[in-house]
C-alpha positions as CSV (number, residue, x, y, z in Angstrom):
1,X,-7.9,-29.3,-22.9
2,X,-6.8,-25.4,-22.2
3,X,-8.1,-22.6,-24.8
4,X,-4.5,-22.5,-26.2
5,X,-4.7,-26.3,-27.2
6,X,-8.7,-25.9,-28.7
7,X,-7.5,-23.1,-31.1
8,X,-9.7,-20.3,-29.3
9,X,-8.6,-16.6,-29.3
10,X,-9.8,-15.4,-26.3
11,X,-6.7,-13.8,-24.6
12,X,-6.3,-14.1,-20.7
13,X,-3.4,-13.0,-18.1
14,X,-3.0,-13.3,-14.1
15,X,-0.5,-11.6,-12.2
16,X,-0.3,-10.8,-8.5
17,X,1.2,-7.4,-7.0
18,X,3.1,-8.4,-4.1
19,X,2.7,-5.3,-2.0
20,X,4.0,-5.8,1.5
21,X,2.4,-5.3,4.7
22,X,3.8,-2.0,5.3
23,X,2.0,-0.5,2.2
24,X,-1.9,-1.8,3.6
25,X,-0.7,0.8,6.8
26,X,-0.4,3.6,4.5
27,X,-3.4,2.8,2.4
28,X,-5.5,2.5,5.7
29,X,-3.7,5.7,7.2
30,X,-2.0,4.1,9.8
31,X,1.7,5.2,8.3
32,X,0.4,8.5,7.5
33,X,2.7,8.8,4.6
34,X,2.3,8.4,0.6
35,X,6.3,7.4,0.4
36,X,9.2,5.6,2.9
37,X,9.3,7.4,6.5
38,X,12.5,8.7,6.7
39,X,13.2,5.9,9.5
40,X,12.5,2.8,7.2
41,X,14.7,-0.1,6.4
42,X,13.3,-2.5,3.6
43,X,15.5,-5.2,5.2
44,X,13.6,-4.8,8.1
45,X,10.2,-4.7,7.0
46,X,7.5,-8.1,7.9
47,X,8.0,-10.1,4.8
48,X,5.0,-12.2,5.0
49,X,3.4,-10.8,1.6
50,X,6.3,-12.4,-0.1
51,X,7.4,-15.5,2.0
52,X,3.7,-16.6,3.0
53,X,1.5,-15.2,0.0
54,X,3.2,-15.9,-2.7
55,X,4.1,-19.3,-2.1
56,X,0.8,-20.4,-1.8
57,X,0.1,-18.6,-5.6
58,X,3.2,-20.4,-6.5
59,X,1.0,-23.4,-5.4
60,X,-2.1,-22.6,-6.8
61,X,-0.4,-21.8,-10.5
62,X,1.2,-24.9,-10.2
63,X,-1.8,-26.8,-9.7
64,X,-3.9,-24.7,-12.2
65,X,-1.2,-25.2,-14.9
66,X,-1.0,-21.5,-15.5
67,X,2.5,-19.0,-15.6
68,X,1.8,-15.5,-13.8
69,X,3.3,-12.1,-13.9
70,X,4.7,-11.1,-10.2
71,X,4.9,-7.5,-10.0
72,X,7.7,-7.0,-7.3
73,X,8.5,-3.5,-5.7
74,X,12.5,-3.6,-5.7
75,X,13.2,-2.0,-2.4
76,X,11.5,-5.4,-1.2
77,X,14.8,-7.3,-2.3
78,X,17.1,-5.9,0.5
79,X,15.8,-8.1,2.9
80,X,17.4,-12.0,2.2
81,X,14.0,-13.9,2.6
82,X,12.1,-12.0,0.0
83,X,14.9,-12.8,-2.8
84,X,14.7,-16.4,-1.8
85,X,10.9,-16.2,-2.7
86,X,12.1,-14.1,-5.9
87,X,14.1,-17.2,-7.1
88,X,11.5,-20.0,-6.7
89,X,8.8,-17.4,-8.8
90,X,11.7,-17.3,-11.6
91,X,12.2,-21.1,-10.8
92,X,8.6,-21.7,-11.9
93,X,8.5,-20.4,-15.0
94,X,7.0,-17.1,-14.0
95,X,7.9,-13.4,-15.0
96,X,8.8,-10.0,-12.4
97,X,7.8,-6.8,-13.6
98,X,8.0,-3.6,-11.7
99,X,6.0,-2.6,-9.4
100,X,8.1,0.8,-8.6
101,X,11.4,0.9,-6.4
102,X,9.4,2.2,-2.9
103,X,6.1,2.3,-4.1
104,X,4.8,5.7,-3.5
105,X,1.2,6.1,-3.7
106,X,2.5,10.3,-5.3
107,X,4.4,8.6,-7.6
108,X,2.6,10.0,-10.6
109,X,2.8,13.5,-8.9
110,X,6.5,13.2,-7.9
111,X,9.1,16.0,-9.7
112,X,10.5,14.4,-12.9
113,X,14.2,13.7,-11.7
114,X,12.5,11.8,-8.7
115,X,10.1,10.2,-10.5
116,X,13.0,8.7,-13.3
117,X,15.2,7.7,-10.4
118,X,12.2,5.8,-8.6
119,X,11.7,3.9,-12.0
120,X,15.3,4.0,-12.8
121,X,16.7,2.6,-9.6
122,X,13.5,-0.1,-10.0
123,X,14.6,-1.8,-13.0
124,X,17.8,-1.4,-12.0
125,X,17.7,-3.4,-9.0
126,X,15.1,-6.0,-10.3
127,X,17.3,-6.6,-13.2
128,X,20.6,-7.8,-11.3
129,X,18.0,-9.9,-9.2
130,X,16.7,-12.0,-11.7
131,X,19.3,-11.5,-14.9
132,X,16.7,-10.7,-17.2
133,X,15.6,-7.8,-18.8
134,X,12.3,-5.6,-17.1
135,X,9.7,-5.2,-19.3
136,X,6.8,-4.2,-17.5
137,X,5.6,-1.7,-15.2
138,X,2.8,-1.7,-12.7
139,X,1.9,2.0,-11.2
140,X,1.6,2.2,-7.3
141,X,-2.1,2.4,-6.8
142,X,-2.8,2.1,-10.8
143,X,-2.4,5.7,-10.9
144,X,-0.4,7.5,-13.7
145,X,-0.2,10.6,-15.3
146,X,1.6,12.0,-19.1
147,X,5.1,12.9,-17.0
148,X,5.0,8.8,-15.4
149,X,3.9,7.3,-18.9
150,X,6.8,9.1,-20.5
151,X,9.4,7.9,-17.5
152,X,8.2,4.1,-17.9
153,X,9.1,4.5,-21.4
154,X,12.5,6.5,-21.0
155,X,13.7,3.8,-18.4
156,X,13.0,1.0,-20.8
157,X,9.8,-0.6,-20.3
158,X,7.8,-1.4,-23.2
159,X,4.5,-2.0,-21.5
160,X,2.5,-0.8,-18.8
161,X,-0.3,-2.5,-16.9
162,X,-2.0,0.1,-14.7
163,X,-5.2,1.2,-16.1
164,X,-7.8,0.3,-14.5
165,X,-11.5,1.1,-16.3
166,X,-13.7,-0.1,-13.1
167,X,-16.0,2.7,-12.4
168,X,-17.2,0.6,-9.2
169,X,-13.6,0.1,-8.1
170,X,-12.5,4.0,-8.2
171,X,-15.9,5.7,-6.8
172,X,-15.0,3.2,-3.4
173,X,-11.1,4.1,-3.9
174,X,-12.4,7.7,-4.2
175,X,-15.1,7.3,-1.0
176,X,-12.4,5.4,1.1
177,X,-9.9,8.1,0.8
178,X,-12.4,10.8,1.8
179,X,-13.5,9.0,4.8
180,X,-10.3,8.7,5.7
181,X,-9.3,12.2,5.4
182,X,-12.6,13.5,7.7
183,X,-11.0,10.8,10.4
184,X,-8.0,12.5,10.6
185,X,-5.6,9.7,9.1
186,X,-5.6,10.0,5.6
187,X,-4.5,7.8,3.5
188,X,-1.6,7.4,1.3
189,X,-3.9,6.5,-1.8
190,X,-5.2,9.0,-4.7
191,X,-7.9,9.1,-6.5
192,X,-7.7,8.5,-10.4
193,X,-8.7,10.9,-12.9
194,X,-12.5,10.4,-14.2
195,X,-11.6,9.6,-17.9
196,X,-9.8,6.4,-16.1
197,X,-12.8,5.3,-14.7
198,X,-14.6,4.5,-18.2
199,X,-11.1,3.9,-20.5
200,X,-10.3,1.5,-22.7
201,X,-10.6,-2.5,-21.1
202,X,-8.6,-4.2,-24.1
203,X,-5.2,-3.7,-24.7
204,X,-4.2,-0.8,-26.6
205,X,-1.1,1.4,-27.6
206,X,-0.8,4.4,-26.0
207,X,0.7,7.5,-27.7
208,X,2.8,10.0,-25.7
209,X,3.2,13.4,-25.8
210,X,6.4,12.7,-26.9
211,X,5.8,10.7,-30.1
212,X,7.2,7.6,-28.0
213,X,4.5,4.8,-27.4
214,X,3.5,2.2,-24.5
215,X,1.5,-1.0,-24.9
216,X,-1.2,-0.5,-22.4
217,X,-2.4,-4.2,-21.1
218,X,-5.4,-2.6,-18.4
219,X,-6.9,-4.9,-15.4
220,X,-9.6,-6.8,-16.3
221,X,-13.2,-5.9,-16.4
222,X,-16.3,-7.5,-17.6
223,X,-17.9,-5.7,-20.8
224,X,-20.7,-3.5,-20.6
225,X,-21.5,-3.3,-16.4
226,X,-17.5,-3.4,-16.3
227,X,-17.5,-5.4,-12.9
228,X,-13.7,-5.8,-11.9
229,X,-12.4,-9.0,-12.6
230,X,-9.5,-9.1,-9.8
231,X,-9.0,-11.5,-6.9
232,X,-11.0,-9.3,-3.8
233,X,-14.4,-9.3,-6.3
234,X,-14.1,-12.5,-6.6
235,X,-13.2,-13.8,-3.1
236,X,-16.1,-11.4,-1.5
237,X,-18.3,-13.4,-4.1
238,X,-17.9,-16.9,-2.9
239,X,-18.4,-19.9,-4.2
240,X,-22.0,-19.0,-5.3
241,X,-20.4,-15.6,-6.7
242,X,-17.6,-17.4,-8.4
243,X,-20.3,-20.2,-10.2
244,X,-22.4,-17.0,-11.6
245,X,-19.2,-15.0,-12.7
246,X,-17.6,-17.8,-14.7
247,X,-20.0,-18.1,-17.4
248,X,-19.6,-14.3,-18.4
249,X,-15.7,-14.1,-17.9
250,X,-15.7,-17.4,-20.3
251,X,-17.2,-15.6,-23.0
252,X,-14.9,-12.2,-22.4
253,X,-12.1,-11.7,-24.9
254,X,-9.6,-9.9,-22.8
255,X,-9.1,-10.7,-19.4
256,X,-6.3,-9.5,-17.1
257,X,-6.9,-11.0,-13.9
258,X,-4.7,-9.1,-10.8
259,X,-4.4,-10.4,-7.9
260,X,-2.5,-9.4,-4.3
261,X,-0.5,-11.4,-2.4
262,X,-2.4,-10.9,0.6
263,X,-5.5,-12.3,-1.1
264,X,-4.1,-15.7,-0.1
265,X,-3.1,-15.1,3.4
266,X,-5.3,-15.4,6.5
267,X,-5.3,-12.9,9.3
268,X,-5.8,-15.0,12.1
269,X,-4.4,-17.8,11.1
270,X,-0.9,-16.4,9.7
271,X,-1.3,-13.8,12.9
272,X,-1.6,-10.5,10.9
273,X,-1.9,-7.4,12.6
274,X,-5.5,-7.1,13.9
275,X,-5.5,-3.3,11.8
276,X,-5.4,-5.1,9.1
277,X,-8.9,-6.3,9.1
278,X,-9.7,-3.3,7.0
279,X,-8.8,-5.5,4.0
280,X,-12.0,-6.7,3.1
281,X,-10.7,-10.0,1.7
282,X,-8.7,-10.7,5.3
283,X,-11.9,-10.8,6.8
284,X,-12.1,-14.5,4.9
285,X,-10.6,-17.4,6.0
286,X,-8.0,-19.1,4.0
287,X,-9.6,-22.3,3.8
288,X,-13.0,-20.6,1.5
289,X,-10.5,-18.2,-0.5
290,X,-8.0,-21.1,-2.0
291,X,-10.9,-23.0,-3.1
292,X,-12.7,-20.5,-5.0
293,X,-9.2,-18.9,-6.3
294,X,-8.2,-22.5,-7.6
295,X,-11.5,-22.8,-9.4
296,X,-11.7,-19.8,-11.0
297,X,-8.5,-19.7,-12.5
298,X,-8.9,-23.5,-13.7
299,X,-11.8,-22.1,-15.1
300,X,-9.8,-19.2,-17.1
301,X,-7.5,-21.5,-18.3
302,X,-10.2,-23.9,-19.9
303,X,-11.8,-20.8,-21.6
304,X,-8.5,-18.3,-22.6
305,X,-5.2,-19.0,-23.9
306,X,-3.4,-17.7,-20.5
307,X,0.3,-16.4,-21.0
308,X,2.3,-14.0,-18.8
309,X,1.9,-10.0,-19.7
310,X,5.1,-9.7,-21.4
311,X,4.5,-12.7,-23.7
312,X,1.0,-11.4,-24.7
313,X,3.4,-7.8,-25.4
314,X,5.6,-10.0,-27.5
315,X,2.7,-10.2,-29.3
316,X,0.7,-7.3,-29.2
317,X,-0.5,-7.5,-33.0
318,X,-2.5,-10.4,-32.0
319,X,-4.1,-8.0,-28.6
């Protein structure tokens, strides 16, 4: 029997950012570049985030009876694979939100007319691709600032998922980027601003400087040591990891778990690029990450009533 069924009110979400191959070579400082190099063609980019990963979370949903929020950045779409994938997720039952139309990691730090056209043209595109209306937004590398919260909202959004209150998560974020800088190839990532780190971990509405306001859904965290709840943290855990997590998740009200689509790929076995063993979680075989994925979202769907972000904004006066 899920939560939903039982009658109990604790509130859950999963969602996976699809971020292609390409943007692991700019977080790792390999690209050497926060945006698109002036010589990049989406259409021509490795599409094995979208037509390797996400099937097998298409897979994994289906089997854990759960419907998941994809968010898709748009430029993806120009190559003819990746919109294949994009019609089985709708297919399923699931929802896209944005994920930004290039995904620049300066995004929050872009002038304003830029920054509205990179939403803008976002919502645009993902919009004729699915025929349903955006919603939500995902920030590239969670970061925003009061000039991106106002553009999500101006280009019709209505809620935002891109806080992230994991004090753990941003001093590594924060460490990785500076080791990367003293090697000489920084990376494309930015550190968030410190009141970030300890924010808000339930939903909440956020009021602009404008008067306007955004329903903030942040990424989940558990209350009080605020470990992250998001799919690395728990594949570096394990099985053993995963069995000692459970029991605190079930008991958390608010959980938004995020996942990447590379979380259920396998770099030796799909033949990723051997750079790509930075990512922490490639380091695992696929064989011990779909097991302890399965389980623990089984497990979230026995002790939350899981629906996809934009539902749980339909009804935010229950969040």
């Amino acid at each position: 029997m899920s939560a939903a069924e039982s009658g109990m009110t604790r509130r859950a979400a999963v969602n996976v950012d699809v971020d292609g191959l390409y943007l692991y070579d700019r977080v790792h400082g390999f690209a050497g570049t926060a945006g698109n190099p002036t010589d990049f063609l989406a259409a021509d980019h490795d599409p094995r985030a979208w037509t390797v990963g996400v099937p097998r979370f298409l897979d994994l949903f289906h089997r854990a009876d759960v419907r998941a929020t994809f968010f898709a950045v748009a430029q993806d779409l120009d190559h003819p694979e990746v919109r294949a994938v994009v019609a089985d997720v709708l297919a399923a039952g699931h929802e896209i939100a944005s994920h930004s139309y290039s995904h620049p990691y300066d995004l929050s730090r872009l002038p304003p007319g830029r920054m509205h056209d990179e939403l803008q043209q976002a919502r645009d595109r993902l919009q004729q691709a699915t025929g349903q209306a955006i919603s939500g937004f995902r920030a590239p590398g969670y970061v925003l600032s009061p000039a991106l919260r106002e553009a999500i909202v101006e280009v019709g959004h209505s809620w935002d998922s891109s806080r992230f209150p994991c004090p753990a998560y941003q001093a590594a974020k924060t460490g990785m980027i500076g080791v990367y800088a003293a090697k000489g190839h920084p990376s494309g990532s930015l550190p968030e601003s410190p009141e970030v780190w300890v924010g808000p971990r339930k939903p909440y509405v956020d009021r602009l400087e404008s008067g306007r306001a955004l329903l903030e859904l942040p990424i989940g965290v558990l209350p009080g040591v605020r470990w992250p709840l998001i799919g690395t943290s728990v594949l570096l855990g394990g099985e053993l990891g995963r069995m000692a997590l459970q029991p605190l998740v079930a008991q958390t009200d608010w959980v938004n778990f995020e996942c990447h689509a590379l979380d259920l790929m396998d770099l030796e076995a799909d033949q990723l690029p051997a750079r790509l063993a930075k990512q922490p979680d490639l380091k695992l075989p696929l064989k011990r990450k779909w097991p302890v994925l399965l389980k623990f979202v089984e497990g979230l769907r026995r002790s939350h009533q899981v629906l996809t972000l934009g539902e749980w904004a339909e009804q935010a006066d229950r969040l």
